[in-house]
N, C-alpha and C positions, 0 to 999 in steps of 0.2 A: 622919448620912450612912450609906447604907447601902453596901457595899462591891460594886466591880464584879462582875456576872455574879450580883449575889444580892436584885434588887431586891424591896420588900415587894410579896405578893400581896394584901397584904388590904386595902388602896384599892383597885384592879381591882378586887374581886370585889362591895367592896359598892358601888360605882359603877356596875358594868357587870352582872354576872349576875340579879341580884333582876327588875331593871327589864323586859324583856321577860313575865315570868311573869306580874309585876302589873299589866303594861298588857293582858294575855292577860282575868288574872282581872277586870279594871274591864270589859271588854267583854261578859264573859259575860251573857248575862241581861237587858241593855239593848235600846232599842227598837231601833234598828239593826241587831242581827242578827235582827230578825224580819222587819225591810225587807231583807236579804239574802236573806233565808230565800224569803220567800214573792216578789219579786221572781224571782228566780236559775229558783226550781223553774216556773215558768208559763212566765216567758220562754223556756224550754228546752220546756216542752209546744208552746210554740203556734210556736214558730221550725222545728222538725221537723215539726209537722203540720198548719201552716194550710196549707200552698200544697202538699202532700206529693201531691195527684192533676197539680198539674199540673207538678211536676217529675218523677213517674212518664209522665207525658202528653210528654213531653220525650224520655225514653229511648227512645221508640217503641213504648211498650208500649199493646196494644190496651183497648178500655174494659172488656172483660171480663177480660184480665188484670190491669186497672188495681185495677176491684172486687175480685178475687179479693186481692191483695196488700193493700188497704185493710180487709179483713174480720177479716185477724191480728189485729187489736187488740184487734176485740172476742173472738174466738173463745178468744186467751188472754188475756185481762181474768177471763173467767169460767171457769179455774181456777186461775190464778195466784192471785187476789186474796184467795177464801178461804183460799189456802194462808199467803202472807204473811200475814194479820191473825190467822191461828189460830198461827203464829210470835210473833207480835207477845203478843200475849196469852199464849203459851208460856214463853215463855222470858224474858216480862218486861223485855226490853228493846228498846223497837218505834224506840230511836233506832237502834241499831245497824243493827236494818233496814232501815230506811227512808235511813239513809245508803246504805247498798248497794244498796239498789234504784236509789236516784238516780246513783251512779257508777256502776254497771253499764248504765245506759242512758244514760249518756254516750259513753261504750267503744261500746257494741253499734251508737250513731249514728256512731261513726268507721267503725266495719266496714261497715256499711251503705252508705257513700260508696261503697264499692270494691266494690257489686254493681251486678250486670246481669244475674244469669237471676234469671227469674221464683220459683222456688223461695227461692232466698237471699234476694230481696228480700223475701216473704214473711217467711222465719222470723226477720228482722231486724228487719223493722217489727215484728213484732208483739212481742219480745222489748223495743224498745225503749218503745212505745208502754202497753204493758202492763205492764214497770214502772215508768214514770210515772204511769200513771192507779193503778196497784196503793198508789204512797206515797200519793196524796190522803186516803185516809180519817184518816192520823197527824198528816198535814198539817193538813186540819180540827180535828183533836180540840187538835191544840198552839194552834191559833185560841182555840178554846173555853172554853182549860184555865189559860190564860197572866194573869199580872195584868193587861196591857192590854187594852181592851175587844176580841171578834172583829171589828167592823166597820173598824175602826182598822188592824190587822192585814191582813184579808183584802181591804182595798182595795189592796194592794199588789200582790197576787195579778192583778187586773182591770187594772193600770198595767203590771203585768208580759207579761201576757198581752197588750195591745194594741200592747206594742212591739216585741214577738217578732213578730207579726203584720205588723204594718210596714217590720221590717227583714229577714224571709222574703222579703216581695214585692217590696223594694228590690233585692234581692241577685239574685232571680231576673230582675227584669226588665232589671240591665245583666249579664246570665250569665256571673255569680258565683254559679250553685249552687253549687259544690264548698264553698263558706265557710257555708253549713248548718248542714254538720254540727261542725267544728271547733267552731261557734259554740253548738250545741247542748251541745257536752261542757263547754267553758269556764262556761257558765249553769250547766250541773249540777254541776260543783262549787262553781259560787258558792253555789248552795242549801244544799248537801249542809253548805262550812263554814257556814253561815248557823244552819243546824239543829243542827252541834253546836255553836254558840256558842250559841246560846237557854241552853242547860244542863238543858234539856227531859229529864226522867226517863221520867217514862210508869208502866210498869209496874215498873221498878225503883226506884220509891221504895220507902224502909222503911214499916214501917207505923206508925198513928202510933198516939196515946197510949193505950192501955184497949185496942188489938185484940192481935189472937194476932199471935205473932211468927212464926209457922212461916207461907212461903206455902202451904204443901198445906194448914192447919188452917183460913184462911180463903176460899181461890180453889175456885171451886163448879169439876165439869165442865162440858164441853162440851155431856152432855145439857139443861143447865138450859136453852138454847137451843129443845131439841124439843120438848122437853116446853111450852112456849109458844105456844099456837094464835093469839092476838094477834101476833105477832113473823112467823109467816109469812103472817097477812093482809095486815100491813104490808109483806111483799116482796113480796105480789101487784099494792097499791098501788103501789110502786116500781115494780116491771116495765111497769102501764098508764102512772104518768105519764113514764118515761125512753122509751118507745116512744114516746109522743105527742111530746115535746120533740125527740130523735134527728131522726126523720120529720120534724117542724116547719122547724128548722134545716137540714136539708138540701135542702128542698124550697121553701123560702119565696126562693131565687133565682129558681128556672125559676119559682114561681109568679108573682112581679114580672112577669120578662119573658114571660109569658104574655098579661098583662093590658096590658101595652104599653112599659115601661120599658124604656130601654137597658141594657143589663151594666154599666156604669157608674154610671148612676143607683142601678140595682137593689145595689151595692158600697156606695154613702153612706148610700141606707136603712137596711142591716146594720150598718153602722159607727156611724149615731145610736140606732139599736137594741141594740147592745151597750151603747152609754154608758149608758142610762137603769138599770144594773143597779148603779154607781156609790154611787149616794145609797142604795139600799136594801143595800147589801154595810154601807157606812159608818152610816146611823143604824140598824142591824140590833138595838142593843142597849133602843131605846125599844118594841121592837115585839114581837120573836119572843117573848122568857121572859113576855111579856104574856099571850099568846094562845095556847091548847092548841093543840097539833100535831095534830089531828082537826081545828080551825078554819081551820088554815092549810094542811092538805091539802083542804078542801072549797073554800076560795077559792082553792088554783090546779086544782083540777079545773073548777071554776065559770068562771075566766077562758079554761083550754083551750077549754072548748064553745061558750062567747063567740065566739072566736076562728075555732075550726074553721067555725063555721056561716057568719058572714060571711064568708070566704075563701071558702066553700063556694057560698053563693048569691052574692055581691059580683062585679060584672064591671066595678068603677072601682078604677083604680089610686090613685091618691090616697086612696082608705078605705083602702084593704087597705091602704096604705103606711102610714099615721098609726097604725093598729092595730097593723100590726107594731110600730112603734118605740116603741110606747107600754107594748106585752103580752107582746110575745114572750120578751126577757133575763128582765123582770124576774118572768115566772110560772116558769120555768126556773131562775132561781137560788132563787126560793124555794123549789122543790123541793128543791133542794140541799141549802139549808140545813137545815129540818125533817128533812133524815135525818138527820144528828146528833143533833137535839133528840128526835124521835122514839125512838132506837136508845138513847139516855141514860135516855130514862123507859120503854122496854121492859123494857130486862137491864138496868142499871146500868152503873156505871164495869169493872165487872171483862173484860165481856168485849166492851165495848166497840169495840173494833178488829176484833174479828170479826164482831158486827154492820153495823158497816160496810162489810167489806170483801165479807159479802155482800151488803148489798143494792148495792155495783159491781158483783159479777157477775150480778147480776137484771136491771141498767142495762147491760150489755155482752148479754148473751141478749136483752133486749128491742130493742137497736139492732140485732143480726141476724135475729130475727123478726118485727119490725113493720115494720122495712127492705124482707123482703124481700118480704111483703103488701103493703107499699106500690109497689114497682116492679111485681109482677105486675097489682095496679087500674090503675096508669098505662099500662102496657102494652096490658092491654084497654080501657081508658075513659078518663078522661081527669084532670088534677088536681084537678081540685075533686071528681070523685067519693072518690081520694085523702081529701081532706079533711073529705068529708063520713062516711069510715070512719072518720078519727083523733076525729068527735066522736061517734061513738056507744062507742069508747073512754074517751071525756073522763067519757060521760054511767055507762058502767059504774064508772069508779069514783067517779063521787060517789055514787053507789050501797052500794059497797062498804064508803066513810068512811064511812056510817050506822052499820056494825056495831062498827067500830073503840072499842077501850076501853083506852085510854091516860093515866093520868095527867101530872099538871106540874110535879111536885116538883123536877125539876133545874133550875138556873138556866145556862144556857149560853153565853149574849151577853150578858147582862149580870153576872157574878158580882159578889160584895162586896166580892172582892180585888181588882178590877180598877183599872187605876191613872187616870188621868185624860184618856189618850187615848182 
């Protein structure tokens, strides 16, 4: 018996205290926080920014102030993005970043609820949208980098993003905008814990067995980058095919209903058009580390021109429609993807994140330069001439892939460590 007022602690302590930490630490590192992870972060992309013209289109705001407020994203995508991923590479610890970026455009989507001049909504969107698109490249590489296969992973991502989507235009259409953004911030820190429960190092791992211990005696500069004449042909590649894709995607509604579908029709098209990118996200690991990333940039340059040209000359809806659903997701994610693989067998692992995080800003600079040649052709002529400029794009750079000299030494979708998913 222990005597009143002095009962023993140490039952309590090892009943009750341990128990949280170790359910903490069995969590870490399992598949689930990468379903959080990559879940949380999309859904919060595509919740804020699918339906984001026509809840500006709401406010009263006109189509050129609409454009002008839609353009923040890209405008600072491409200087933000080098900035993060040259932090990330910096300082060695790209989770820390990339948490921050994802809660800060959480936040910056609440602030954003509570505008209405044009100005603010501006430097909101683009604060929020830009560091969303700014974490993708850590976001990919944790795909990449992680035991379980990237396709495994990254379909999470496409599950997430299409129900962000769904519940944008749910929300909007019995108006419940204002639930957006709440909703937005809530995803973003689903991701954000998602991402530090991975246990995702990055750049702060030690080093391992036989290398220099000092980071400065092994981490090259920044020059090693310039001095690279491969690495920016590769962003010139980048820029042609994120211009074609951008354009693609934004224009393959009005091009539908051009040809004669209803808005609605022209909705289900896009919606079985997204799905198709699914199977290739998921079996990504029997394919991509197969085939050099020269190979796989010439066959989505090759599927672009494809594509452009019948748009181009095509005047039945039913082709264009089958083409779309069949070409459009899944030459667009393959881009995607090959930039990682690409960027990996460029510079290596070291500076990896800044590789990336440029060629997003080649991808953000191409969506407002090829954007806005494409609204001026429309303007004077008509969409398919439109289309018939995005293929003489397509045709430069399979062009360009001729000169390209990239090895395939990295393995990225499929690693050896990768666990059975």
């Amino acid at each position: 018996m222990f005597p009143l007022g002095h009962p023993s602690k140490a039952p309590a302590e090892k009943r009750w205290s341990p128990a949280p930490a170790k359910r903490l630490r069995g969590l870490r590192g399992c598949y689930f926080t990468y379903v959080l992870t990559f879940l949380g972060y999309y859904f919060a992309m595509s919740v804020f920014g699918s339906v984001l013209s026509v809840y500006l289109t709401g406010l009263g705001l006109s189509a050129g102030e609409m454009s002008f407020v839609l353009s923040a994203s890209s405008l600072f995508c491409f200087f933000i993005g080098p900035l993060a991923g040259y932090l990330s590479d910096k300082t060695r610890n790209p989770r820390l970043i990339n948490i921050s970026l994802v809660l800060a455009a959480g936040l910056f989507a609440l602030a954003f609820s509570q505008c209405r001049q044009v100005w603010l909504l501006f430097l909101f969107n683009g604060l929020v949208l830009s560091f969303i698109n700014c974490a993708s490249p850590i976001f990919e590489q944790v795909a990449g980098a992680s035991r379980f296969r990237y396709g495994a992973l990254r379909v999470w991502g496409t599950l997430g993003y299409a129900a962000g989507a769904q519940w944008a235009g749910l929300l909007l259409g019995e108006n419940l905008a204002s639930l957006l953004f709440p909703l937005t911030f809530f995803a973003s820190c689903l991701g954000a814990f998602g991402f530090w429960a991975t246990g995702y190092r990055g750049g702060e791992e030690a080093p391992k067995k036989g290398e220099a211990s000092s980071p400065e005696a092994k981490k090259p500069g920044l020059w090693v980058l310039l001095k690279n004449p491969q690495f920016f042909l590769f962003l010139v590649l980048v820029f042609l095919a994120a211009g074609c894709s951008s354009v693609n995607m934004n224009y393959a509604p009005l091009l539908l209903t051009t040809m004669g579908l209803s808005t609605r029709d022209a909705g289900t098209v896009l919606f079985f058009a997204t799905l198709t990118e699914f199977p290739l996200i998921l079996f990504s690991h029997r394919f991509m580390d197969r085939f050099s990333s020269k190979s796989i940039l010439a066959a989505g340059f090759l599927s672009f021109l494809f594509q452009f040209l019948l748009y181009g000359f095509s005047r039945t809806a039913f082709l264009s429609a089958a083409v779309l659903i069949l070409l459009q997701a899944v030459t667009s994610t393959l881009f995607m993807m090959v930039r990682l693989k690409a960027v990996r067998n460029l510079i290596g692992p070291e500076f990896t994140a800044t590789g990336l995080s440029l060629a997003g800003s080649m991808h953000a600079l191409a969506a407002i330069v090829v954007q806005n040649l494409g609204g001026f052709l429309m303007d004077a002529t008509s969409i398919y001439t439109v289309y018939f400029f995005l293929a003489g794009l397509s045709l430069l750079g399979l062009f360009l892939t001729a000169f390209l000299r990239i090895g395939n030494r990295e393995r990225v979708f499929s690693a050896s460590n990768a666990g059975s998913l």
